[in-house]
C-alpha positions as CSV (number, residue, x, y, z in Angstrom):
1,X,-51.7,32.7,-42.9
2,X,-53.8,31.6,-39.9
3,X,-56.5,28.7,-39.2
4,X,-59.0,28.9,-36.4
5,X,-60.1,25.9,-35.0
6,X,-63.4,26.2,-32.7
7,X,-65.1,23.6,-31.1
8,X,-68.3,24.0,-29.0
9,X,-68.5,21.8,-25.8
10,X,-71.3,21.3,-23.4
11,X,-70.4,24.5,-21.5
12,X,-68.7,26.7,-24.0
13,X,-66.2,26.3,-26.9
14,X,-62.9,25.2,-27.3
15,X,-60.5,24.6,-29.2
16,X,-59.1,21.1,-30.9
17,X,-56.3,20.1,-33.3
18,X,-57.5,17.0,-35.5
19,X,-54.8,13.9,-35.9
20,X,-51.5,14.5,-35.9
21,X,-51.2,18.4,-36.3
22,X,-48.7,18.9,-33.3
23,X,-46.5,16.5,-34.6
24,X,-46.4,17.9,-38.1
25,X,-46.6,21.3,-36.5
26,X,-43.3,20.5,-34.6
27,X,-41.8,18.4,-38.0
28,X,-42.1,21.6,-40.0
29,X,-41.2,24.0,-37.4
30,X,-37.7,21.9,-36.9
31,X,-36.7,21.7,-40.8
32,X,-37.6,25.4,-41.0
33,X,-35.4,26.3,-38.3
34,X,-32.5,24.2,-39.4
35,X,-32.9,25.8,-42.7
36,X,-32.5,29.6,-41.3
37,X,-30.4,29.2,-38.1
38,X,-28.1,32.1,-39.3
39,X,-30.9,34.6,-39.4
40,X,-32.6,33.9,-36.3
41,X,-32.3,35.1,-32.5
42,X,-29.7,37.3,-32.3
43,X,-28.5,38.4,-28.8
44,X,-26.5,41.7,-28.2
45,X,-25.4,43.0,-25.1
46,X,-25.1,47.0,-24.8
47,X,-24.7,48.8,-21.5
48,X,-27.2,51.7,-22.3
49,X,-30.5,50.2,-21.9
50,X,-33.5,52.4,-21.5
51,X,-36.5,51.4,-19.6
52,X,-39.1,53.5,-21.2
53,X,-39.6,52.0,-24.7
54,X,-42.9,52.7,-26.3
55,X,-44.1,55.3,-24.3
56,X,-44.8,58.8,-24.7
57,X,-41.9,60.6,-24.4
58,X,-39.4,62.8,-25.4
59,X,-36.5,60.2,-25.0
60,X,-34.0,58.9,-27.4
61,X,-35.6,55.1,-28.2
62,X,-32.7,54.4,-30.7
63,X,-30.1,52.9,-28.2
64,X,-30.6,49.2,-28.0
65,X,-31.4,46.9,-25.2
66,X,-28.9,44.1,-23.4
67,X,-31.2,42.0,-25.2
68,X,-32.0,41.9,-28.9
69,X,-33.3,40.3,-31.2
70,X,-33.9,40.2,-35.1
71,X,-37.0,38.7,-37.3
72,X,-37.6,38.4,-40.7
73,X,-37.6,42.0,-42.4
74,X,-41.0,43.3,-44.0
75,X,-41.4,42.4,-47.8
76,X,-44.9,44.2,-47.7
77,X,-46.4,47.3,-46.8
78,X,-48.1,47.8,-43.3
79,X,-51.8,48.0,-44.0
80,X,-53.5,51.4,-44.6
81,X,-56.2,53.2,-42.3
82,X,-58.3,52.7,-45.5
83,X,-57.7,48.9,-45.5
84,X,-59.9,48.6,-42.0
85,X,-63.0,50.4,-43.4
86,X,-64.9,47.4,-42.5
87,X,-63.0,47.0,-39.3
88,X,-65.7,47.6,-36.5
89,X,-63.9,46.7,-33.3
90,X,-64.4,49.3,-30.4
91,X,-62.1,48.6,-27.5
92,X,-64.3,48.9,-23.5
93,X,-64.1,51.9,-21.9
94,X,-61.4,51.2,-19.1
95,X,-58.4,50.1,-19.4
96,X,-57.8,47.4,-16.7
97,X,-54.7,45.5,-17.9
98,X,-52.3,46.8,-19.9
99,X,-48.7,44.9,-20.6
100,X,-45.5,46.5,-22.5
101,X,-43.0,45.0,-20.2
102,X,-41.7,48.7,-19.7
103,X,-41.4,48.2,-16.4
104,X,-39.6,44.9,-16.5
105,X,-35.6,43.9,-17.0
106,X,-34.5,42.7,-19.8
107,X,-33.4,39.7,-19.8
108,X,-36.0,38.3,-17.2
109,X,-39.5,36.9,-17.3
110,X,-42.1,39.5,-16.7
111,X,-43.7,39.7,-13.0
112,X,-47.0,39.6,-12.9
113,X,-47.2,36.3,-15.6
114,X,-47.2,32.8,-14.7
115,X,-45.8,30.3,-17.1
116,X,-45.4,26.7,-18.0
117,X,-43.0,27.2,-20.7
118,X,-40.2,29.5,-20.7
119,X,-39.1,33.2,-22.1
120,X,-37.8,37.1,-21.2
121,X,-38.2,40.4,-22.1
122,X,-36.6,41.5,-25.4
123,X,-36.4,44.4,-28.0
124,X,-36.5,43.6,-31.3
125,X,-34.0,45.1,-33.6
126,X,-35.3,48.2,-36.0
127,X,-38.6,48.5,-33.7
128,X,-38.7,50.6,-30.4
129,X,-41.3,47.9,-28.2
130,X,-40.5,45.4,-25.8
131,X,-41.8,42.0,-26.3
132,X,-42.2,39.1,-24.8
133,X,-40.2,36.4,-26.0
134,X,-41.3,33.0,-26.0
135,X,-38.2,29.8,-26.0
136,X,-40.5,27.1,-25.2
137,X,-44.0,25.6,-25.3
138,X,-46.0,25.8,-23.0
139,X,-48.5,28.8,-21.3
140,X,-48.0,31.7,-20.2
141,X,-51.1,33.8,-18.4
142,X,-50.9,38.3,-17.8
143,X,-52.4,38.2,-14.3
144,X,-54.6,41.1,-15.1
145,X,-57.8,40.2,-13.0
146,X,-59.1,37.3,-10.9
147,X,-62.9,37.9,-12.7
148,X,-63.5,38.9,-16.2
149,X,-66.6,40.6,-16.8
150,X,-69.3,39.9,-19.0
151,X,-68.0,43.0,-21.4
152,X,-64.6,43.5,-22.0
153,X,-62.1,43.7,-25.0
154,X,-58.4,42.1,-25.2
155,X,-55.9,43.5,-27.7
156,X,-52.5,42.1,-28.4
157,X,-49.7,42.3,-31.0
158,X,-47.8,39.1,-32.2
159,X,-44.7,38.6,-34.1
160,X,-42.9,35.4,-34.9
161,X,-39.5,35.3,-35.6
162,X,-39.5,32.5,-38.3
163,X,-42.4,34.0,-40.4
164,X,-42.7,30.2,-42.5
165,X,-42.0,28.0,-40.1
166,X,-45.4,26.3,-39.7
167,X,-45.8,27.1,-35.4
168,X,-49.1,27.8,-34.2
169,X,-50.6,29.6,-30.7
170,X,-54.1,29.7,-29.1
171,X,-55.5,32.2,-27.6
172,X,-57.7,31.3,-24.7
173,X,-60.5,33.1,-22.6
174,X,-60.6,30.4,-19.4
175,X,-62.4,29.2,-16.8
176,X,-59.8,27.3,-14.4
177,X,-60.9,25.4,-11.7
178,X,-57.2,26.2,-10.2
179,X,-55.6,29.7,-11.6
180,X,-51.9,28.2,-10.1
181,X,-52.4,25.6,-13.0
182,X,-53.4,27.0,-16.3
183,X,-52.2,24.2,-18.4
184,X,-54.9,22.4,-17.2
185,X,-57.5,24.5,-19.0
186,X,-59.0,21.9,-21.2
187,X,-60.5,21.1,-18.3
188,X,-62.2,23.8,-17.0
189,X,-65.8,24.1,-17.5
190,X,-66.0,26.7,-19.9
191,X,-63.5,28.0,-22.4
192,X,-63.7,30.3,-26.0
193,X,-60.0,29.1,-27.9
194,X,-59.2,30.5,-30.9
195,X,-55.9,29.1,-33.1
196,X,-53.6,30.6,-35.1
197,X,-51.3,29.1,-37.6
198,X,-48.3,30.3,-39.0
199,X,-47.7,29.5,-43.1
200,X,-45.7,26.6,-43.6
201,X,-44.0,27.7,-46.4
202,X,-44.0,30.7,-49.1
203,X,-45.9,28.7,-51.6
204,X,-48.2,28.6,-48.9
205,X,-51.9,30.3,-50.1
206,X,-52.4,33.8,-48.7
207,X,-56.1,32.7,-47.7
208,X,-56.2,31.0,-44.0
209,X,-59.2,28.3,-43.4
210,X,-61.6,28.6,-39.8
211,X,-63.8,26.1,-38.8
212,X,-65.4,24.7,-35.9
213,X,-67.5,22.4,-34.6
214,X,-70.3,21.7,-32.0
215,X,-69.7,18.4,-30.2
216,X,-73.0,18.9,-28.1
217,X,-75.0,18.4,-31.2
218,X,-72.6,16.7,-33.1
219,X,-72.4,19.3,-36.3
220,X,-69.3,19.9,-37.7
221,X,-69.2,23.3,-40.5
222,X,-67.0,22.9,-43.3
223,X,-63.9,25.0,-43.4
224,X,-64.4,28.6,-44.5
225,X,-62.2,31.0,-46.5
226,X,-60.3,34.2,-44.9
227,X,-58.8,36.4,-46.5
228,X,-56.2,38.0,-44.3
229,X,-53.0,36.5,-43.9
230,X,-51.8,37.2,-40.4
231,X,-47.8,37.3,-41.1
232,X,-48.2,38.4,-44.3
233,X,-45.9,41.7,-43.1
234,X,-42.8,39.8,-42.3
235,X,-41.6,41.5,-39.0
236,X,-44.5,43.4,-38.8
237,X,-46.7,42.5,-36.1
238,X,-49.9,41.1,-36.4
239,X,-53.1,43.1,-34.3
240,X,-55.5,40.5,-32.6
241,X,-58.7,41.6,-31.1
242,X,-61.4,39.4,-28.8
243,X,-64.3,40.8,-27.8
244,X,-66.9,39.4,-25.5
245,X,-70.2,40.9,-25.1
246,X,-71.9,38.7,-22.6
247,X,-72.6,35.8,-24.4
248,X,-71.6,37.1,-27.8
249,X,-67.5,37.0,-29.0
250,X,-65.9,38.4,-31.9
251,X,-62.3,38.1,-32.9
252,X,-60.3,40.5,-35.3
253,X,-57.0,40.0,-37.0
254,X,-55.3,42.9,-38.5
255,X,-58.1,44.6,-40.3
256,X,-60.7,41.3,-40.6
257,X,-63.7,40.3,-38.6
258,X,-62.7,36.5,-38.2
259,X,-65.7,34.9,-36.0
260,X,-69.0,36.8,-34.5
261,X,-70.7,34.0,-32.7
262,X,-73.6,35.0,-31.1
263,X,-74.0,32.7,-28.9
264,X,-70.6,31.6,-27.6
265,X,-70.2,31.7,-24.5
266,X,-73.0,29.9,-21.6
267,X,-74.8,33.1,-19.2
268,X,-73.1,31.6,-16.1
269,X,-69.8,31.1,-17.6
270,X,-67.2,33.0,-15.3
271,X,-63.8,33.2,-16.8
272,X,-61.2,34.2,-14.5
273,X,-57.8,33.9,-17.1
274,X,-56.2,34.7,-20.4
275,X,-54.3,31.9,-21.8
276,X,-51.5,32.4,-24.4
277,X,-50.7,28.3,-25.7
278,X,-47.9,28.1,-27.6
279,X,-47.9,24.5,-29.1
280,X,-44.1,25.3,-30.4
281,X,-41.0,27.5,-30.0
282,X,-37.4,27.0,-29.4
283,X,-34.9,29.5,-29.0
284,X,-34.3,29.1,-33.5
285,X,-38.3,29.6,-33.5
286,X,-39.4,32.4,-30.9
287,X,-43.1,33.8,-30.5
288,X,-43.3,37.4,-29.6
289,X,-46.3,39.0,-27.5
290,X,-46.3,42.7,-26.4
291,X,-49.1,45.8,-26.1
292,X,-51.5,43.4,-24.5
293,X,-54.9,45.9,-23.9
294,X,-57.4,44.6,-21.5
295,X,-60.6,46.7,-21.4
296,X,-63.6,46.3,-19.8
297,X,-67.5,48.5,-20.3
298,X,-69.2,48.3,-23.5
299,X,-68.7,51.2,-25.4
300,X,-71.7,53.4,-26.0
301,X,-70.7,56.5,-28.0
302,X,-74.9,57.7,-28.8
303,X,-75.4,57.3,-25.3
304,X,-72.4,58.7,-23.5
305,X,-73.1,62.3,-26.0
306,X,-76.3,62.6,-25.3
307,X,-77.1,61.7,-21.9
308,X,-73.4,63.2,-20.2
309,X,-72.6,65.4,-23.4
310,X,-68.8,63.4,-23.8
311,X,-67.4,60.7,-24.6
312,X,-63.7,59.8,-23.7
313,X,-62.2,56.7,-26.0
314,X,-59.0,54.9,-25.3
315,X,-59.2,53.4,-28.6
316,X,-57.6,55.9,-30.8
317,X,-54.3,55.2,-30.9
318,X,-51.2,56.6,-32.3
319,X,-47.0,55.9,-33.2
320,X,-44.8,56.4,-30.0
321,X,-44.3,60.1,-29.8
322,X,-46.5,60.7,-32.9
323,X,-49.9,62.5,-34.3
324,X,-50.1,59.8,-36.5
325,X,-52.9,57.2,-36.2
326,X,-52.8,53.7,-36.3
327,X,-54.9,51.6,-38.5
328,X,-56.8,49.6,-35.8
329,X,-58.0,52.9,-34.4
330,X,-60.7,53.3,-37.5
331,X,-63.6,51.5,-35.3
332,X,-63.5,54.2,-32.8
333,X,-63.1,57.1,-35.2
334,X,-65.9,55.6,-37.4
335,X,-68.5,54.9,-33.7
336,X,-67.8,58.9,-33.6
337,X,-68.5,59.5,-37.2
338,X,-71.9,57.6,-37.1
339,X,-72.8,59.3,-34.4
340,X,-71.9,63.0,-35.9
341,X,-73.9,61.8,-38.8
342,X,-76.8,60.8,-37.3
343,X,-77.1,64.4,-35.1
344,X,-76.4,67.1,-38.0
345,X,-76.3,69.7,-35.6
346,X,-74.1,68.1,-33.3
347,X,-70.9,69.6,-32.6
348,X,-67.7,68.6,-30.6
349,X,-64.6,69.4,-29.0
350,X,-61.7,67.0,-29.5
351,X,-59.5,67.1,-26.2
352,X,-56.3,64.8,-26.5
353,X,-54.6,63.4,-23.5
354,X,-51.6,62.1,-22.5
355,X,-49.7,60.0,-19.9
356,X,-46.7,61.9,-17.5
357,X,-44.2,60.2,-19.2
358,X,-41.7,62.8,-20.9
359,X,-41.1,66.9,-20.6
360,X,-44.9,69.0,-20.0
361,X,-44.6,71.3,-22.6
362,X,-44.0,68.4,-25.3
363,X,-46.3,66.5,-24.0
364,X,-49.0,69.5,-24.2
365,X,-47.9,69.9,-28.1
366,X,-48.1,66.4,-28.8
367,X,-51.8,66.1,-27.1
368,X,-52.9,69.3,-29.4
369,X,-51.0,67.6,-32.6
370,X,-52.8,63.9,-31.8
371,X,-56.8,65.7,-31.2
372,X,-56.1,67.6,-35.2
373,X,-54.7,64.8,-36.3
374,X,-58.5,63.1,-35.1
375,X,-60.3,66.1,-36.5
376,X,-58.7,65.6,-39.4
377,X,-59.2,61.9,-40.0
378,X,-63.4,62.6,-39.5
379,X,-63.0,65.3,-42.0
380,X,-61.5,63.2,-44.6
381,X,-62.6,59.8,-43.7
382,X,-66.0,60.3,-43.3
383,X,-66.8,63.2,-44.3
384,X,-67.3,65.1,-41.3
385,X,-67.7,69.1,-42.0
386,X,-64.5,70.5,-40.2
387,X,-66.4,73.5,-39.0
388,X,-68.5,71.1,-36.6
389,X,-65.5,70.5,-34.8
390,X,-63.0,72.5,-32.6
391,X,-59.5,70.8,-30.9
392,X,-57.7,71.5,-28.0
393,X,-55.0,69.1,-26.0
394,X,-54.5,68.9,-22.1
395,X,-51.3,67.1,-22.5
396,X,-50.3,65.0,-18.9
397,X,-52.5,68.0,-16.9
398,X,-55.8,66.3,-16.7
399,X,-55.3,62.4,-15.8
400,X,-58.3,60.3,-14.8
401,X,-55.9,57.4,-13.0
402,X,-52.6,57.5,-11.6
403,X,-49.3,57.4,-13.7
404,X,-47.1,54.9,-12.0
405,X,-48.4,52.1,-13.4
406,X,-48.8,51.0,-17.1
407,X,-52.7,50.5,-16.8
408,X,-53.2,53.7,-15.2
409,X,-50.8,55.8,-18.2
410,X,-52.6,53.7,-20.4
411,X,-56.2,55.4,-19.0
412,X,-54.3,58.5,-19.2
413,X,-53.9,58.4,-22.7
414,X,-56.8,59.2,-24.3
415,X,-58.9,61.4,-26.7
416,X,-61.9,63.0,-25.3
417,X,-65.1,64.3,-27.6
418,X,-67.3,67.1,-26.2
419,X,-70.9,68.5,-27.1
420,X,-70.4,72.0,-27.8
């Protein structure tokens, strides 16, 4: 279950927590975790440790890290690609940031973050990602960019290691007057929050509530009905997506538009950070944050095919060393699809792409595997006559940015369409 709290200020929106939330917040959080000590954090120590989880590669991603830990097991199903037929999100074109702690010890707190609060790298047992786990309260910023554009997209996958245990996080696009000090963004001049709540219990209703308000005019919307349930998939982790179109933001959870407000964000407004708040966690009650995404260009599929006769996406994503698609990708594929439909004579090439991680000639199959495994999802998705459409794979031969950092592998892996 999640709740959004909003609240519009003179210069932008932020968020608030009415009364006494934190200290409930923290009440509940505490009797949970007194409750389920035995299954939380685990740590195990284990002298093979590989450093290229999540990637594409040809390694063996079963060994365990020197540190592991273990969350509540999934009691439902992962989502379908059907479920997200009304998901719309389209990440930017360029990948600018792009976080998976691959290149980090275990153990340690990732460089390249700044922090008020405290946590390290972990894996988390039965899944082959790292994470970013989070002991204390506090913030914690990825030092992606100095300026964030007017377009961009941030992605990022949450777990939470006590799935009823009543914590909550914010999410925060920030203007600081000093980047040294994030904590103090409240008191920036403009700010877009949003707040997620963990359910409290597992009588707790599946529906979340979202509200905000707009102190400037002093109009308060009741609370609205959602219907996705953001830890629904114990030890599953949840898919967040922001995106900010000049003055314009929408945010996506799992396969749910949450918020599209129009008018959001002030012209002038020039954030400069992302801010993770955690309002609780202890080392019984750890947040986990990994596959942060940070994006920037609004996409323009029409355009792009028929003005330059391509389009190259890095939003179709798939499993680690895999042809198989992920849910959140259906946007993407569906911005394609429209476009397809639209132009009935249209027809494209579907190149696939991948970083230089792992052996050439599996990387080559993979890339050919990954651009059918596309064709294949227009065809039956939407519809999309398969003899419009031809596929090919490059594999790590044609890279558009370099491959020794995770930004650049992550602009490496990609899935080009051309007009043939």
């Amino acid at each position: 279950m999640k709740k959004i709290l909003l609240l519009a200020s003179l210069l932008g929106f932020s968020v608030f927590a009415q009364g006494q939330i934190l200290k409930k917040v923290t009440d509940r959080a505490k009797n949970n975790a007194n409750n389920k000590v035995d299954n939380a954090v685990n740590k195990t120590v284990d002298n093979a440790m590989n450093p290229n989880v999540g990637k594409d590669k040809n390694t063996d991603t079963t060994k365990k890290d020197e540190t592991t830990t273990e969350v509540a097991k999934s009691e439902t199903a992962p989502a379908s690609f059907k479920a997200y037929s009304k998901y719309d999100f389209v990440p930017g074109e360029k990948v600018i940031g792009f976080e998976d702690f691959s290149t980090g010890s275990i153990g340690d707190f990732p460089a390249g973050w700044n922090t008020t609060g405290a946590g390290e790298i972990v894996t988390v047992e039965g899944r082959t990602e790292r994470w970013l786990m989070l002991t204390k309260p506090g913030v914690v910023v990825p030092e992606f960019t100095d300026t964030y554009p007017e377009d961009f997209t941030l992605e990022l996958d949450v777990l939470h290691g006590l799935p009823f245990a009543g914590a909550s996080f914010k999410i925060v696009l920030a203007q600081l007057d000093n980047v040294a000090q994030p904590q103090h963004w409240t008191l920036g001049p403009n700010n877009v929050a949003f707040e997620f709540y963990t359910p409290s219990s597992k009588e707790s209703p599946t529906n979340g509530s979202s509200s905000y308000s707009n102190r400037k005019n002093s109009v308060s919307e009741a609370a609205n009905q959602v219907g996705s349930d953001l830890f629904a998939q114990h030890g599953s982790p949840a898919h967040i997506s922001i995106w900010r179109q000049k003055e314009r933001v929408r945010l996506y959870a799992n396969q749910e538009k949450i918020w599209d407000i129009p008018k959001a964000i002030v012209k002038d407004a020039k954030f400069n950070a992302i801010v993770i708040y955690v309002l609780y966690a202890d080392e019984t009650v750890p947040f986990y944050f990994g596959n942060l995404r940070l994006a920037v260009g609004a996409p323009d599929t029409r355009n792009k095919m028929l003005t330059q006769n391509k389009w190259v996406t890095h939003g179709i994503l798939f499993d680690v060393n895999s042809a198989n698609i992920k849910p959140e990708s259906y946007g993407t594929i569906k911005e394609m699809a429209n476009v397809l439909k639209e132009y009935a004579d249209m027809k494209v090439k579907i190149v696939g792409h991948t970083d230089a991680d792992g052996n050439d000639a599996s990387n080559l199959d993979l890339s050919k595997r990954r651009a059918a495994s596309v064709k294949a999802s227009l065809a039956k998705e939407f519809g999309i006559d398969e003899s419009r459409m031809e596929t090919d794979g490059k594999g790590e031969g044609e890279p558009i940015d370099k491959n020794d950092k995770p930004a650049g592998k992550a602009n490496n892996r990609r899935v080009e369409f051309i007009k043939i």
